[in-house]
C-alpha positions as CSV (number, residue, x, y, z in Angstrom):
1,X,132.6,299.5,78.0
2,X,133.6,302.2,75.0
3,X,130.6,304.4,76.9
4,X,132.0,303.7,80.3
5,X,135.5,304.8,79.1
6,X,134.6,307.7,77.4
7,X,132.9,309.2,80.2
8,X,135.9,308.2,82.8
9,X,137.6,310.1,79.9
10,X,135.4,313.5,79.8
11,X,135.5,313.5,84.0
12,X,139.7,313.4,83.9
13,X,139.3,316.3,81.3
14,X,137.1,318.0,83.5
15,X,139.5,317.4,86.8
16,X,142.0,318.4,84.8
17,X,140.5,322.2,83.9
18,X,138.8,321.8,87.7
19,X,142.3,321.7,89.1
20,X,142.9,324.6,86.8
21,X,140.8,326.9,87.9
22,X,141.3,326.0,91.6
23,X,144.4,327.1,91.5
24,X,143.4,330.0,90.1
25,X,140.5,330.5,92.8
26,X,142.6,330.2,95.8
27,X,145.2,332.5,94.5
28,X,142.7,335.4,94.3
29,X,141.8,334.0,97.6
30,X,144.8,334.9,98.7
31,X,144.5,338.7,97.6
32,X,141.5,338.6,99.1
33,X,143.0,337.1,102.5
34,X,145.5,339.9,102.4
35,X,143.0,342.4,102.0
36,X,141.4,341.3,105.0
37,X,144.3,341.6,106.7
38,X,145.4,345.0,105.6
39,X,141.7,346.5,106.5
40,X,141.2,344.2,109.6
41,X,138.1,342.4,108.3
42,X,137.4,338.5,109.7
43,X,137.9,335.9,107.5
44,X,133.8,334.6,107.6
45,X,131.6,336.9,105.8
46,X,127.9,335.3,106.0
47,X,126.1,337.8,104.2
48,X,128.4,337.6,101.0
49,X,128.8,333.8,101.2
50,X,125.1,333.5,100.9
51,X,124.9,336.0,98.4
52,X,127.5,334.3,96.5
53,X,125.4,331.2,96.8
54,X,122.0,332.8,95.6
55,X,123.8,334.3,92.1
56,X,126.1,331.0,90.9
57,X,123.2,328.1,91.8
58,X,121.3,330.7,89.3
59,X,124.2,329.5,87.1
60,X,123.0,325.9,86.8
61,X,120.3,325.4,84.6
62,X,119.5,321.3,85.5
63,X,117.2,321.3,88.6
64,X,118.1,318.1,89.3
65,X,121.8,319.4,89.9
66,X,121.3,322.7,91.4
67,X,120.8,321.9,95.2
68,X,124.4,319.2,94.4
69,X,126.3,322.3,93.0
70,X,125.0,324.3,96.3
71,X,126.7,321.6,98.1
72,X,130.0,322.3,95.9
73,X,130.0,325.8,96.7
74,X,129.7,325.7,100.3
75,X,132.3,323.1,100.5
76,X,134.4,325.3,98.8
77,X,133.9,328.1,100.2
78,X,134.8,326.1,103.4
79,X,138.3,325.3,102.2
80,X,138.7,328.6,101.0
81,X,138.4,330.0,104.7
82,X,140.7,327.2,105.9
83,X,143.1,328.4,103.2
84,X,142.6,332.2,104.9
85,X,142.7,331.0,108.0
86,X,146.4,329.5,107.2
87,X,147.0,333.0,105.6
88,X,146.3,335.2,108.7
89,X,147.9,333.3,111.3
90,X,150.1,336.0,112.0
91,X,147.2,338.8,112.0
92,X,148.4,340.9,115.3
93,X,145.4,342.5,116.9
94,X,146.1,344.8,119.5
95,X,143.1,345.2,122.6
96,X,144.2,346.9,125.8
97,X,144.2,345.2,129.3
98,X,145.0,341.3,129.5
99,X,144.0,338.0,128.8
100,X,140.4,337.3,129.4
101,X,139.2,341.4,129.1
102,X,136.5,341.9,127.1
103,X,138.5,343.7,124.2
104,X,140.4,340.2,124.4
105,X,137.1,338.2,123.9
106,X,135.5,340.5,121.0
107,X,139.1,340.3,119.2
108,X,139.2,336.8,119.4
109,X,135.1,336.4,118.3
110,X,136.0,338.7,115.4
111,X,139.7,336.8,114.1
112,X,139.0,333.5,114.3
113,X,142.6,332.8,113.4
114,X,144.6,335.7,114.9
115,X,147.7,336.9,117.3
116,X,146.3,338.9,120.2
117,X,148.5,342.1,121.6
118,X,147.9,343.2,125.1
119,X,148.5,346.8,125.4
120,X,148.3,348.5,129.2
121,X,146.0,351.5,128.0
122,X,143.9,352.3,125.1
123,X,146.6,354.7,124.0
124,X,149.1,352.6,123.1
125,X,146.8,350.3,121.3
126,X,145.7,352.8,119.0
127,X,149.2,353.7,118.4
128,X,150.7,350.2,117.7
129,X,148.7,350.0,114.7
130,X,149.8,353.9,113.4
131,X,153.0,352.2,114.4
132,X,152.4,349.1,111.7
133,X,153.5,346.9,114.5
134,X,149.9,345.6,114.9
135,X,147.6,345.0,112.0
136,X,144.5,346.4,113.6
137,X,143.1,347.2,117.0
138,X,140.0,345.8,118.9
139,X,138.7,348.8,120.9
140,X,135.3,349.4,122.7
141,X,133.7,353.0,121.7
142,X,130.0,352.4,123.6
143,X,128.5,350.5,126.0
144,X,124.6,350.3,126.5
145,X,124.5,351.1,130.2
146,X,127.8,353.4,130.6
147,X,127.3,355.3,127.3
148,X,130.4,356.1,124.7
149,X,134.1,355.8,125.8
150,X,135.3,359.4,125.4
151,X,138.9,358.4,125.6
152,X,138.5,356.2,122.2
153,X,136.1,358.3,120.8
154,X,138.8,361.5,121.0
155,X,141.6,359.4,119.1
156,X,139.6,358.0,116.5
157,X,138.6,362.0,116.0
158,X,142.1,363.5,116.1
159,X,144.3,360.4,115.1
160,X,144.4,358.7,111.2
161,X,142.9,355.5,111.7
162,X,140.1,354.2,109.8
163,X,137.0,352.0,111.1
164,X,136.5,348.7,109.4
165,X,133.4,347.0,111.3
166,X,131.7,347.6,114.5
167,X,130.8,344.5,116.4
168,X,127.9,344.0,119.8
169,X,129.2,342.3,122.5
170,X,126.6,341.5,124.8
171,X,128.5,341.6,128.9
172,X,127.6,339.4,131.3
173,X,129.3,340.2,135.3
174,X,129.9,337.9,137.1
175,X,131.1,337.4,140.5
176,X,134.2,335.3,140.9
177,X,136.6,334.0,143.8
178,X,139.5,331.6,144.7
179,X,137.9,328.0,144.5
180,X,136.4,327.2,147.9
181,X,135.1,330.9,148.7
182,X,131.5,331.6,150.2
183,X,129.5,334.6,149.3
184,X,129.3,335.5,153.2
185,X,133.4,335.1,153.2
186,X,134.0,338.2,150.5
187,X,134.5,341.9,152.0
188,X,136.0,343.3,148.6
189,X,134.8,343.4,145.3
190,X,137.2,344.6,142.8
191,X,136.7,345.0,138.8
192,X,136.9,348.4,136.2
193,X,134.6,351.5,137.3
194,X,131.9,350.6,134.4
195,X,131.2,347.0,135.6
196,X,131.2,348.0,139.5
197,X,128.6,351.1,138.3
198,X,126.6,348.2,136.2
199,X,126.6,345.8,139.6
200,X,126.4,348.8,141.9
201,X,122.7,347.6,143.2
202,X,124.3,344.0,144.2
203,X,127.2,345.3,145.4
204,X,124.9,347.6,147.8
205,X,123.0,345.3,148.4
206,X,125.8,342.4,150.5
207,X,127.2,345.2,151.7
208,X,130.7,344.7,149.9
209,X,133.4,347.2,149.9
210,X,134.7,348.0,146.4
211,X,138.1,349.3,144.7
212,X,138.6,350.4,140.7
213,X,140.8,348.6,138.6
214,X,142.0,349.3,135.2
215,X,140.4,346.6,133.7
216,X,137.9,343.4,134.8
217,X,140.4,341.1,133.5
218,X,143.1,342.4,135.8
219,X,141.2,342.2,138.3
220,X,140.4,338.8,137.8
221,X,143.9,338.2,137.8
222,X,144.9,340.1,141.3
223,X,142.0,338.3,142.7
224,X,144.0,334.8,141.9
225,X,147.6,336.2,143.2
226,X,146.1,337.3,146.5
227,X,144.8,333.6,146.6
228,X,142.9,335.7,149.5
229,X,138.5,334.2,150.8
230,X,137.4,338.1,151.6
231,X,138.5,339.2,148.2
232,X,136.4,338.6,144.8
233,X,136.3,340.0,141.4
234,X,133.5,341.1,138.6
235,X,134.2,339.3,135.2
236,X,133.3,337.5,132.6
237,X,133.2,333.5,132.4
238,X,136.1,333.0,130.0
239,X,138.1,335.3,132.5
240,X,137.4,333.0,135.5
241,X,138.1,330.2,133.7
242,X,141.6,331.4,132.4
243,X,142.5,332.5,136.0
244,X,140.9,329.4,137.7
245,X,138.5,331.3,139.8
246,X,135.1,330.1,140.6
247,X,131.8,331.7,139.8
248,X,129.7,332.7,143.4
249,X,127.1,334.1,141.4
250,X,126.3,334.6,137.1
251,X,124.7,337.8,136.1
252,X,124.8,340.7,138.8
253,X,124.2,343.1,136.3
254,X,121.6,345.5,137.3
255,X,120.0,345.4,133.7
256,X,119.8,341.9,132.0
257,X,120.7,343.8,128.2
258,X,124.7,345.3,128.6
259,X,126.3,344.8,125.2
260,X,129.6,347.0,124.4
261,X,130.2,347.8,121.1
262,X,134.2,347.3,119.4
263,X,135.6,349.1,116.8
264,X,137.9,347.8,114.4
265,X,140.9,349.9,113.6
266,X,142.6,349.7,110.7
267,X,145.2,352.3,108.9
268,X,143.4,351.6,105.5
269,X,139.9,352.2,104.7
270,X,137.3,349.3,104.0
271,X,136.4,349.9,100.0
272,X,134.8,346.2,98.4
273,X,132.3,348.2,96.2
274,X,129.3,346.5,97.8
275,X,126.7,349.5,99.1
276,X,124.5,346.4,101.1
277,X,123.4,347.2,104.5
278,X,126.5,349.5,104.9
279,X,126.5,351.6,108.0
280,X,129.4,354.9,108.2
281,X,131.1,357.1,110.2
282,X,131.3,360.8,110.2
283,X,133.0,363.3,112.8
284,X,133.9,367.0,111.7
285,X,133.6,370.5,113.3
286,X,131.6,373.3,112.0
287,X,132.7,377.1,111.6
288,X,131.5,379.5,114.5
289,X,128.6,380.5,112.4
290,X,124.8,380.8,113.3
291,X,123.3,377.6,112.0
292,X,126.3,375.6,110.7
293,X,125.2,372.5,112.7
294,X,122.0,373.0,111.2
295,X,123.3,372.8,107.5
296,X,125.3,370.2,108.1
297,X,122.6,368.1,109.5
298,X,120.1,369.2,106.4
299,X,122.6,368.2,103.9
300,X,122.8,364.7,105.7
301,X,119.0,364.7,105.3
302,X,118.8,365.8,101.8
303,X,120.8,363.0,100.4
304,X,119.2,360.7,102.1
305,X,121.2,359.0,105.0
306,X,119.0,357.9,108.1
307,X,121.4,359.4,110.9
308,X,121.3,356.6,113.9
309,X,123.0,359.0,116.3
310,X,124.8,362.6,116.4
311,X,126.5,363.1,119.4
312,X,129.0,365.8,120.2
313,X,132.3,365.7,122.6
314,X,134.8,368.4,123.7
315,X,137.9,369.5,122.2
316,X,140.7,368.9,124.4
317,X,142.7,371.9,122.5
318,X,139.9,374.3,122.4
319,X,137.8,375.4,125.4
320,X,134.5,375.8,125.0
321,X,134.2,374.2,121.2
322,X,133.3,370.7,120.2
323,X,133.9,368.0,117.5
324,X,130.9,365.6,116.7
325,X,130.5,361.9,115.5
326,X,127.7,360.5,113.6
327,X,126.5,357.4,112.5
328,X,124.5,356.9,109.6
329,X,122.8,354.2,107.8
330,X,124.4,353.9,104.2
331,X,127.2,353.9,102.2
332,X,129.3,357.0,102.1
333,X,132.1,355.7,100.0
334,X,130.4,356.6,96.8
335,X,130.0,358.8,94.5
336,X,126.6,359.7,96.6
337,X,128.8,360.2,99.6
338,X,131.3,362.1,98.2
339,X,128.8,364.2,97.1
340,X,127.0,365.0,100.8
341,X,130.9,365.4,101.9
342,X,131.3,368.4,99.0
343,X,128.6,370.2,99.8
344,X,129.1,369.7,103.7
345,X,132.8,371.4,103.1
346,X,131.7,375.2,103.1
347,X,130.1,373.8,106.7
348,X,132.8,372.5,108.3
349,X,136.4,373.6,109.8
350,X,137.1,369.8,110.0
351,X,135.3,366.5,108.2
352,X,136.4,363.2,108.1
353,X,134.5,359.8,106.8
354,X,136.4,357.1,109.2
355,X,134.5,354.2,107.5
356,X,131.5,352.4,106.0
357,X,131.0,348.8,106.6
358,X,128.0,346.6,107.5
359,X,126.0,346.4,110.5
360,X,125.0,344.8,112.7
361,X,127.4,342.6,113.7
362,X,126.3,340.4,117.1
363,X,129.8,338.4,118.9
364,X,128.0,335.3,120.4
């Protein structure tokens, strides 16, 4: 009995300093949740759960214990996303169009636990979070078929906003009507330019009239109001569903692979130290001089950073002259970065590092 008690004994001692340390635990978690918040990062981070996982069961030297104390960590980890999840209630993240658009999906795949803000245009988005009445802003910059969205691309150039995470979205169109519609009742299809150029062949192909709309979302919606057998719309599933539209047919994209890719807009920079699998953002300018580009792009080169695209756009103020954007594989937050930055200066009329975060990051 003396054994049995002194061992009931150590275990409430060991609660006791547990309990402790809990505490302690979630209230870093809570700095953590707010830095989330303030850099418009989601609350599950596989990568660095896992990694988190690999170093502590190192930790514990008893075999016998190691895959139990696995167990503990997941399980705590677990609460302590619950625990964020309570935190960032409140997030506002601002996406342009309305319910059901695909900015409204990706922001609601990326923030589990989140408020989203419909804005009309992707103007106004941008601006509620320069504003600080939204936290962030879910925007799309690329799509795979359509190519970049020059409109987003220009304010993420010329405004101050920072890039936190790209995410995929893979797009599926679909074509929707009011329940009890056939295929040979529709005339007019409606939805946003990209997804009627993305359907175009089908489209041609039953002979349907179509007309633009901001957004597919929109669409989706007007479809429903005009309660109307000739009329149908191109959307997504969770769009039909939240209008109560029926699906005539899934998948008229012309290619089976159409993924957009969302930015994540933030006013603060992403900066947790950890160089893994980061991925950055550059744009700049380079001085009207004969081989400037060329520098720029051998400096890139010479510290090392794998450029997955350099693209270049027009400058609404200046005829004739052109900003560019790259992406590069790497960290440019460092000291190596900052570096590649210095000597790109002499270069450049205009440089700017919007962001380095890990990718890829799939919405499914």
């Amino acid at each position: 009995m003396d054994k049995l008690i002194r061992a009931r004994e150590e275990i409430s001692s060991v609660d006791k300093e547990i309990a402790a340390l809990f505490e302690r635990r979630m209230n870093a978690v809570r700095l953590v949740s707010e830095y989330k918040i303030e850099h418009g990062l989601p609350i599950y981070d596989a990568d660095r759960e896992a990694s988190l996982i690999r170093r502590n069961a190192s930790y514990i030297k008893d075999d016998e214990l190691r895959s139990y104390y696995v167990d503990f960590l997941q399980n705590t980890m677990k609460v302590s996303r619950q625990f964020q999840a309570k935190l960032s209630n409140g997030m506002r993240v601002a996406f342009s169009g309305v319910e059901g658009a695909f900015a409204f999906i990706a922001a609601g795949k990326i923030f589990k636990q989140c408020v989203r803000v419909p804005f009309p245009d992707f103007r106004t988005a941008y601006q509620s979070v320069v504003n600080g009445d939204c936290d962030c802003a879910v925007l799309p910059i690329e799509n795979s078929t359509a190519g970049e969205v020059g409109q987003v691309m220009d304010m993420m150039f010329s405004g101050p906003l920072c890039v936190s995470g790209i995410y995929d979205l893979s797009v599926t169109h679909n074509l929707m009507a009011i329940p009890g519609t056939k295929l040979s009742d529709v005339e007019e299809v409606i939805s946003h330019p990209q997804a009627l150029s993305q359907c175009g062949a089908y489209i041609h192909d039953h002979g349907f009239r179509q007309t633009q709309f901001e957004n597919t979302a929109r669409a989706a919606k007007y479809v429903a109001e005009q309660a109307s057998h000739k009329l149908a719309a191109i959307a997504s599933v969770e769009t039909a569903e939240l209008y109560g539209l029926e699906i005539l047919e899934k998948s008229i994209n012309e290619q089976g692979v159409n993924t957009t890719r969302f930015a994540v807009l933030t006013r603060a920079a992403v900066s947790d130290g950890d160089a893994f699998g980061k991925h950055s953002i550059l744009m700049f300018t380079v001085r009207n001089e004969a081989g400037a580009l060329a520098q720029v792009v051998s400096v890139i080169g010479k510290y090392g950073y794998n450029m997955r695209c350099l693209r270049s756009r027009p400058m609404k103020e200046l005829l004739w002259q052109y900003y560019f954007y790259v992406e590069a594989e790497g960290d440019l937050a460092g000291e190596r970065g900052a570096a590649m930055m210095r000597e790109m200066e002499p270069y450049c009329d205009r440089l700017r590092m919007l962001g380095s975060f890990r990718y890829p990051a799939n919405l499914t």
